[in-house]
N, C-alpha and C positions, 0 to 999 in steps of 0.2 A: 797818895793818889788813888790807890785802889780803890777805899772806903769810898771816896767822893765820887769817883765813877759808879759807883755799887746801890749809891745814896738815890744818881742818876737812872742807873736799872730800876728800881723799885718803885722810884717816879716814875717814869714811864708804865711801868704792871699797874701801878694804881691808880693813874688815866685808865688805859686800856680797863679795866675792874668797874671802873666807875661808867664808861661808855656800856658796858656789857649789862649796867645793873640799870641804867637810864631804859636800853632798850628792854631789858625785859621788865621795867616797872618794882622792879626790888627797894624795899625801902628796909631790908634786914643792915642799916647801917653797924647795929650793934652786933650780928651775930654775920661778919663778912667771909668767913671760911665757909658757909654753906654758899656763899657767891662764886668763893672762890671754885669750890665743886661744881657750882652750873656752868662756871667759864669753861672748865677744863671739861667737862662732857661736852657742850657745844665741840668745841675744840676739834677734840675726838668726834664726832659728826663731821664736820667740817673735813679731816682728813680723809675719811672713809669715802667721801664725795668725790674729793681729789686725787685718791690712791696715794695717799700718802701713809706711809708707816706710822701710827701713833707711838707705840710703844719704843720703835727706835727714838724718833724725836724727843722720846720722853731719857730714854735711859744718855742718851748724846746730851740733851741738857742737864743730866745730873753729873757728867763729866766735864762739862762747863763749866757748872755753878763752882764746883770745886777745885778749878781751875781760878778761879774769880776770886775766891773766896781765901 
């Protein structure tokens, strides 16, 4: 059950990845970890606008993930 939930996480980031690369015009299909870096700096913007903690959010989802995982 895990896995297929997990299969379901990753669909979803990869929508979300693939909205992020529409809107900024990225057509680095083949090299998607430097997408993946624009998302996550957006990201990090996007908090700092919000007063949101990036770094916690960040370190809280690496205790997820391995919760998940």
């Amino acid at each position: 059950m895990a896995a297929t939930c997990n299969v379901e996480r990753a669909g979803r980031a990869h929508a979300a990845l693939e909205t992020h690369m529409d809107e900024t015009g990225s057509d680095n299909i083949l090299v998607l970890e430097e997408d993946v870096i624009d998302l996550l700096t957006d990201l990090r913007h996007y908090c700092v606008e919000q007063d949101i903690d990036f770094q916690s959010a960040l370190e809280m989802s690496e205790t997820q993930f391995l919760s998940e995982t």
